[in-house]
VOPAPA-387795 format. One record per residue: residue in three letters; chain; x, y, z of N, C-alpha, C in turn. Coordinates in steps of 0.001 Angstrom, whole numbers, always signed. Last residue first. Example, Ala and Ser with C-alpha at 12.3 -4.5 7.8 and 13.67 -1.06 7.14 Angstrom:
VOPAPA-387795
SITE  aa ch     nxx     nyy     nzz    caxx    cayy    cazz     cxx     cyy     czz
SITE SER  A  +12850   -2250   +7080  +13670   -1060   +7140  +12900     +30   +7870
SITE ALA  A  +13190   -5690   +7800  +12300   -4500   +7800  +13200   -3300   +7800
END
This chain:
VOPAPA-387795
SITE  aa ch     nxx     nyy     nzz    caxx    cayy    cazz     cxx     cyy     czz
SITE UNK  A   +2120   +4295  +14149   +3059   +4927  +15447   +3616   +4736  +15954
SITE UNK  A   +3551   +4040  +10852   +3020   +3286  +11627   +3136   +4217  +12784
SITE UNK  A   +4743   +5817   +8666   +3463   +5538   +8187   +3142   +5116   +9555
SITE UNK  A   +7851   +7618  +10137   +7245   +6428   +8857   +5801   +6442   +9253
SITE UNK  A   +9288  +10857   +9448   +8928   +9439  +10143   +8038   +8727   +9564
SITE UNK  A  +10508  +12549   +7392   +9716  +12901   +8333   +9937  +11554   +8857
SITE UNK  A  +10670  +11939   +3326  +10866  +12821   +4770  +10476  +12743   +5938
SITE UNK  A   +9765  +10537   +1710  +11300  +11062   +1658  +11220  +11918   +2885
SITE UNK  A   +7649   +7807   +1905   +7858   +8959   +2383   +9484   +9177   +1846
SITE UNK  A   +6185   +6904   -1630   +6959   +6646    -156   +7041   +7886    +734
SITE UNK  A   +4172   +7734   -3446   +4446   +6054   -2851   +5627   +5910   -2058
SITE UNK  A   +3276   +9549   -4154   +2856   +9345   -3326   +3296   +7780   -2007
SITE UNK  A   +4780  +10840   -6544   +3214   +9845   -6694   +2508   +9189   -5523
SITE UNK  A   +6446  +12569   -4973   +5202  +12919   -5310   +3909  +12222   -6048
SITE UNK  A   +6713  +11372   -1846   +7239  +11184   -2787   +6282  +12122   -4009
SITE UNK  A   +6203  +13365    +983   +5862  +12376    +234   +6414  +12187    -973
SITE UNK  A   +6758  +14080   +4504   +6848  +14906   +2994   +6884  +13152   +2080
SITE UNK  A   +5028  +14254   +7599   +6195  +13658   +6377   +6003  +14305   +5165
SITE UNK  A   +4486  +14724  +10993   +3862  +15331   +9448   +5081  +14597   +9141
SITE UNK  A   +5077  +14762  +13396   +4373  +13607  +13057   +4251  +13976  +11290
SITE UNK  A   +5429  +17468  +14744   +6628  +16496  +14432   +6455  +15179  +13807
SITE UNK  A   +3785  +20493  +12653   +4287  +18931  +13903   +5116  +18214  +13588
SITE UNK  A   +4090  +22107  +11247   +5657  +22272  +12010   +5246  +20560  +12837
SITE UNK  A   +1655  +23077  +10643   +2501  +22806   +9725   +3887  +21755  +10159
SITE UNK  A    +181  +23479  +12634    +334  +22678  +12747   +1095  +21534  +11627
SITE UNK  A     +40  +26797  +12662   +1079  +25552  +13657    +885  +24674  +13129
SITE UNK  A   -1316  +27019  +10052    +264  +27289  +10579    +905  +26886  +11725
SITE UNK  A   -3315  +26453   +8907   -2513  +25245   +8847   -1155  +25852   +9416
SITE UNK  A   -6796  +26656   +8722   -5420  +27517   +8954   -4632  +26365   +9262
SITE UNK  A   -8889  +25834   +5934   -8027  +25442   +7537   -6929  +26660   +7283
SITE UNK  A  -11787  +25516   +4058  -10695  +26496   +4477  -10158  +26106   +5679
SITE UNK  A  -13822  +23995   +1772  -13101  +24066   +2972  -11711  +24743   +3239
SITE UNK  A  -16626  +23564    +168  -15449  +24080    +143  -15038  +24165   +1614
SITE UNK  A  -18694  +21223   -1752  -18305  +21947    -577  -16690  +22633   -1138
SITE UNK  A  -21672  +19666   -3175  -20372  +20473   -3311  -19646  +21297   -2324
SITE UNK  A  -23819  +16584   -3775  -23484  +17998   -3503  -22246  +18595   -3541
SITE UNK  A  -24686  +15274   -6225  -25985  +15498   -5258  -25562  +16407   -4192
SITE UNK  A  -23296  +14248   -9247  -23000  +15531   -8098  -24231  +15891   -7338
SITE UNK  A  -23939  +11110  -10141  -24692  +12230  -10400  -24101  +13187   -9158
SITE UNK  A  -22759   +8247  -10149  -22071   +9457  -10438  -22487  +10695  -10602
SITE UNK  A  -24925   +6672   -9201  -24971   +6985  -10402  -24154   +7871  -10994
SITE UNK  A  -24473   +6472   -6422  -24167   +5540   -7353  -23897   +5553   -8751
SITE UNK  A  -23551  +10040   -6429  -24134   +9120   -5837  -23867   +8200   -6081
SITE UNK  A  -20803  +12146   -4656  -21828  +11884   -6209  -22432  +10867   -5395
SITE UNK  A  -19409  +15638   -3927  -20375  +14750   -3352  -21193  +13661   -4431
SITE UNK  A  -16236  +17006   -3242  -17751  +16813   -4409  -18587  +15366   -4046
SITE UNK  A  -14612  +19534   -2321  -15227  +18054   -1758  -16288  +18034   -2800
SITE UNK  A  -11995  +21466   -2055  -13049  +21502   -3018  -13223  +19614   -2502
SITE UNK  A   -9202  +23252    +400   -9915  +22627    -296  -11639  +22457   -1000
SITE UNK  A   -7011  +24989   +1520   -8164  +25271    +895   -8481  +24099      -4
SITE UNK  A   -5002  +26377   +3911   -4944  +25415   +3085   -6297  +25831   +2751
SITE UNK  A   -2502  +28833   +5773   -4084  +28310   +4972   -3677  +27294   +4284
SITE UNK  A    +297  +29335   +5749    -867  +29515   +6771   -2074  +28572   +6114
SITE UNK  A   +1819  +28586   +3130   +2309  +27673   +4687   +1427  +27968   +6098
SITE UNK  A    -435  +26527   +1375    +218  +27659   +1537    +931  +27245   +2825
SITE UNK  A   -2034  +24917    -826   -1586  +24805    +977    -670  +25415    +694
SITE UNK  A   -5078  +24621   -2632   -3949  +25171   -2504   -3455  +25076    -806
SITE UNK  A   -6825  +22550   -2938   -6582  +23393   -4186   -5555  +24302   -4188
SITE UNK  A   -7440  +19057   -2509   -6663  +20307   -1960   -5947  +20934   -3368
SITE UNK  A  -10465  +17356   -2706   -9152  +17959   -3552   -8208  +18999   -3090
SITE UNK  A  -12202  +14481   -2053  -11970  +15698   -1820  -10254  +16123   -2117
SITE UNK  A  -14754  +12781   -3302  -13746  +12787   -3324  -13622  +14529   -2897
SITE UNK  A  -17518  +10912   -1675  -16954  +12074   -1526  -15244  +11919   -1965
SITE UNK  A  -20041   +9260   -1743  -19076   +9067   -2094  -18561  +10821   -2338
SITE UNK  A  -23019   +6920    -790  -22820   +8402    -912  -21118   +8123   -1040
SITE UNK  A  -24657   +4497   -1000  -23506   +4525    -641  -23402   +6092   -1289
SITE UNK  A  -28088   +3450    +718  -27420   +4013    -350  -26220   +4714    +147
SITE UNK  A  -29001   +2986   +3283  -28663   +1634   +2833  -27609   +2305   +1374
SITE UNK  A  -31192   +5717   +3457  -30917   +4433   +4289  -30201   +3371   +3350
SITE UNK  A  -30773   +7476    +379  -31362   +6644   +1571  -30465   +5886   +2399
SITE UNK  A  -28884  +10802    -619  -29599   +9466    -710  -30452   +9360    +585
SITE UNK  A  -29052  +13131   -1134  -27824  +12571   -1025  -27811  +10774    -995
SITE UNK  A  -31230  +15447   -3038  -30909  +14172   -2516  -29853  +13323   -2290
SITE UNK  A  -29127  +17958   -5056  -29934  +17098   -4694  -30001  +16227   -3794
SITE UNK  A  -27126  +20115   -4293  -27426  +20205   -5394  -29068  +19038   -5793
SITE UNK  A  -25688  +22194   -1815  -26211  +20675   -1892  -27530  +21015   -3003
SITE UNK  A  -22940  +23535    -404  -23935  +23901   -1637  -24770  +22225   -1792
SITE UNK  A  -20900  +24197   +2163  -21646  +23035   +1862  -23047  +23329    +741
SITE UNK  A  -18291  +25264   +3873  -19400  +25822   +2569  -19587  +24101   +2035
SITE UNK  A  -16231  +26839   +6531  -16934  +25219   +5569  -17989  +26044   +4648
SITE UNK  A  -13204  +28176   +7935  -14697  +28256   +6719  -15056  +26975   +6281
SITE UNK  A  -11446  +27822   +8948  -11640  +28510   +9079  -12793  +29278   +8430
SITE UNK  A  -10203  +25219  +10924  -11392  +25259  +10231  -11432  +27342  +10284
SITE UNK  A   -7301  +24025  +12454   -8424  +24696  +12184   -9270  +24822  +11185
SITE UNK  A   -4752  +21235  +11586   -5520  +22297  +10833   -6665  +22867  +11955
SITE UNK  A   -4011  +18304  +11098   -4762  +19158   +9705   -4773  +20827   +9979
SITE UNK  A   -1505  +16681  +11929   -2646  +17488  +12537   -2768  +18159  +11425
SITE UNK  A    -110  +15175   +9791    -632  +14764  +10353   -2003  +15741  +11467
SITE UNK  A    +548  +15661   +6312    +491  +16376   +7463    -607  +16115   +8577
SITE UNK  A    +773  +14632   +3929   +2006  +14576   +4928   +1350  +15614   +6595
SITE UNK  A   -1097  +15289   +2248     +43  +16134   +2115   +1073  +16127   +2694
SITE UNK  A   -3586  +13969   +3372   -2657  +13882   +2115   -1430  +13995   +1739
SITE UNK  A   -4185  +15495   +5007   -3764  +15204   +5544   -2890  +14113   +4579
SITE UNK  A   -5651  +17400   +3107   -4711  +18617   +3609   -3525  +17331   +4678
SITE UNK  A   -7781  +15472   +2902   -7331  +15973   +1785   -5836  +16881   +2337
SITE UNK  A   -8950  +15527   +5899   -8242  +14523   +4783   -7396  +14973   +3838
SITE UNK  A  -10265  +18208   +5709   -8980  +18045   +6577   -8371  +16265   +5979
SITE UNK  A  -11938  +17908   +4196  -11150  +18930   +3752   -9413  +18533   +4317
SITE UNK  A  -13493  +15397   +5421  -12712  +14968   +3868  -11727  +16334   +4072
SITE UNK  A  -14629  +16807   +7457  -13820  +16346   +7687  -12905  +16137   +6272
SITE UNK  A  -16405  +19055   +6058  -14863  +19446   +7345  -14265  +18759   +7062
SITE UNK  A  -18014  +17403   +4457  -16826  +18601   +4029  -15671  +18946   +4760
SITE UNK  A  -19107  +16033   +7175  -18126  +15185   +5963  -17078  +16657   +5292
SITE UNK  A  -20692  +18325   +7702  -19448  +17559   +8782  -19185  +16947   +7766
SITE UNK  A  -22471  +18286   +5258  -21785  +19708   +5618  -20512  +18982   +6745
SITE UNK  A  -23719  +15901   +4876  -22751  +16657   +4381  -21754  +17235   +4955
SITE UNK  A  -24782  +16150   +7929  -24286  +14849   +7501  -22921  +15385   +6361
SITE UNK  A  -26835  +18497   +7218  -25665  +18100   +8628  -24738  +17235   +8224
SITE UNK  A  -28636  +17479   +5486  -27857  +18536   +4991  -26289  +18470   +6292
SITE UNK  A  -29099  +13906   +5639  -29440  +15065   +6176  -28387  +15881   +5590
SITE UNK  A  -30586  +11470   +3192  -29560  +12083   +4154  -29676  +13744   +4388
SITE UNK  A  -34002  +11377   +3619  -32969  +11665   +3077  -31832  +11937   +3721
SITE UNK  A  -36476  +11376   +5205  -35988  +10033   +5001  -34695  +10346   +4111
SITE UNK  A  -37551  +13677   +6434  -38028  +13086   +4951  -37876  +11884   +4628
SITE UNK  A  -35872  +14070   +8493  -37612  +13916   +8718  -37866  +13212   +7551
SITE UNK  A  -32508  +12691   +7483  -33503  +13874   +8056  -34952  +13166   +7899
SITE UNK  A  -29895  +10435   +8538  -31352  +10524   +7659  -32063  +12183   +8275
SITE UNK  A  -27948   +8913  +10073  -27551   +9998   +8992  -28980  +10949   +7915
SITE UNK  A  -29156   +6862  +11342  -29135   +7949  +11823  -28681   +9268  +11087
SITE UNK  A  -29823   +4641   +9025  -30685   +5520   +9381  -30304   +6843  +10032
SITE UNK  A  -26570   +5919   +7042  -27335   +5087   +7855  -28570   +5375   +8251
SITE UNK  A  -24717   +5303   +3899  -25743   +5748   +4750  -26899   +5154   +5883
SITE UNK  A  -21710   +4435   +3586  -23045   +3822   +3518  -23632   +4667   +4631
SITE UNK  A  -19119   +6151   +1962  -19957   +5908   +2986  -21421   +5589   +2738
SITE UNK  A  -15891   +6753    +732  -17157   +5758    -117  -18287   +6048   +1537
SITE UNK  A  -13444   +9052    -966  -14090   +8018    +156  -15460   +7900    -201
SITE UNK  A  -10444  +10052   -1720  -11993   +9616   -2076  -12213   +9082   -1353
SITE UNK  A   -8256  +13187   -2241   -8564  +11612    -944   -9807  +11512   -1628
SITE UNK  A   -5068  +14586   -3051   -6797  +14131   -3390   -7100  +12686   -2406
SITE UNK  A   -2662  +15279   -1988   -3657  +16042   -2699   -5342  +15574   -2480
SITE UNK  A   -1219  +12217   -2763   -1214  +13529   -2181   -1735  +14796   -3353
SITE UNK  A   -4049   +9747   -2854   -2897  +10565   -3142   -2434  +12079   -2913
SITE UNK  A   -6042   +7477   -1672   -5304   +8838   -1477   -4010   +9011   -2110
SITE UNK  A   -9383   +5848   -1450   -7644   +5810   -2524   -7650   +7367   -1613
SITE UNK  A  -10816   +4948    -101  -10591   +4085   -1405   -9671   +4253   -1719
SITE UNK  A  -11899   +5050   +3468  -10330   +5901   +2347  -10761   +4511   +1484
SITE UNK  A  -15716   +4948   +4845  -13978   +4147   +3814  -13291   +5171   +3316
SITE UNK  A  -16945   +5623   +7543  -16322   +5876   +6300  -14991   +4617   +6019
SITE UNK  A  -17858   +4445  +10051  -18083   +3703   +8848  -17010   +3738   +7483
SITE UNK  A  -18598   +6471  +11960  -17334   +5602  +11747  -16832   +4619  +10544
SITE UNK  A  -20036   +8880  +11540  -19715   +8317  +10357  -18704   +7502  +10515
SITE UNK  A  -20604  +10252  +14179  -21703  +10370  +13098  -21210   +9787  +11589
SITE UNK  A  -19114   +9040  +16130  -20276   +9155  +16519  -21162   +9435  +15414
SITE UNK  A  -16220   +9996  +14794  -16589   +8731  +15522  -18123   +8410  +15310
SITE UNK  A  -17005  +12829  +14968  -16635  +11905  +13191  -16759  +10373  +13951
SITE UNK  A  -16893  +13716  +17123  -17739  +13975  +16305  -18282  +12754  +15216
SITE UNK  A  -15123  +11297  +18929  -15801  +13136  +18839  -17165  +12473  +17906
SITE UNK  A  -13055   +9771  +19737  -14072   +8709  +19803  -15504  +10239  +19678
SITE UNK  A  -10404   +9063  +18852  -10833  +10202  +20195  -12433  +10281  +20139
SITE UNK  A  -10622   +7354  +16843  -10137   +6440  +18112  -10262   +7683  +19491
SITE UNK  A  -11137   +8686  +14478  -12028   +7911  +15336  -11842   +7394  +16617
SITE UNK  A   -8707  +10389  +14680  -10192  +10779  +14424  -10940  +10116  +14907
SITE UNK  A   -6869   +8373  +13860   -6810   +8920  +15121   -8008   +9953  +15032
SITE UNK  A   -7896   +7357  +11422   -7852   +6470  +12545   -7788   +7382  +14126
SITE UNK  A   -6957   +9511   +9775   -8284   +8966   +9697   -8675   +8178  +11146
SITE UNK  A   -4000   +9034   +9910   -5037  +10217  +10304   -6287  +10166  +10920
SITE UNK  A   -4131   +6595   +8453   -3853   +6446  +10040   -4020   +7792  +10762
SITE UNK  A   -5272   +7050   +6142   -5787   +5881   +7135   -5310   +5944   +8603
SITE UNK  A   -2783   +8590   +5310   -4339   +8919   +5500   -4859   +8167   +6120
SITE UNK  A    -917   +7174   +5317    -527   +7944   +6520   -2010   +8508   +6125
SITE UNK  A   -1295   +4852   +3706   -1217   +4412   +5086   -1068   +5683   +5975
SITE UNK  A   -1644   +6763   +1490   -2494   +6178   +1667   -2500   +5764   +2979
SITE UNK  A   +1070   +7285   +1268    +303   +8174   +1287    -890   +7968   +1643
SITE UNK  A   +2697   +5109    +472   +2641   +5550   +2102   +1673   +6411   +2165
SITE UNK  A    +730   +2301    -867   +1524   +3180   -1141   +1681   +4382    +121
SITE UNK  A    +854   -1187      +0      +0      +0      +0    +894   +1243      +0
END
């Protein structure tokens, strides 16, 4: 598995294992693929992810944008992502049902050495865009942790920093 991928998964991991937000409203998610830069992920919708109507809820999105943003920025070698300094969640249709797999690839459009800024696109089974986000982190401390690596640029090793495992 290429390192870029094992150091997203293991981002990903310490997210769930402080057992917050992302624990409690999407442990589920799958990483399909990461490369630095771009992360995709796959999630089966659950009842609790549902609004009154029976559709995934606008909430549901909008926390996925955070999180994928900060994926995407964790892509990059960089183990603490970040503040939040803006989410934007545009939702274009129905995200689905109960049991239907919703799928978010998310793109870091620029990381500066304060800010980062990413684009999350939301499709369905059918590859149809059901929604669209944007995400803004401040990334200046946490540029400097001691856990971050620098990546090969196809992604497939580290050249810098400490290795993939803790």
């Amino acid at each position: 598995m290429a390192a870029c991928m094992k150091f997203t998964q293991r981002v990903w991991k310490s997210f769930i294992d402080t057992k917050g937000h992302d624990a409690q409203c999407f442990p589920h998610l799958q990483i399909l693929r990461a490369k630095p830069g771009v992360v995709e992920t796959a999630l089966k919708i659950q009842p609790s992810n549902l609004n009154r109507v029976g559709t995934a809820h606008g909430g549901l999105l909008l926390s996925l944008t955070d999180t994928l943003g900060s994926l995407a920025v964790a892509s990059r070698g960089h183990f603490m992502t970040g503040v939040s300094t803006d989410v934007c969640t545009s939702f274009v249709r129905p995200a689905g049902k109960a049991g239907d797999t919703l799928f978010g690839k998310a793109t870091l459009t620029s990381l500066g050495r304060q800010v980062a800024y990413t684009r999350i696109d939301f499709t369905n089974a059918n590859g149809e865009l059901v929604a669209y986000g944007t995400h803004t982190k401040y990334i200046g401390k946490s540029a400097t942790d001691p856990k971050n690596v620098k990546f090969s640029d196809d992604g497939e090793t580290i050249i810098e920093g400490g290795s993939t495992s803790d």
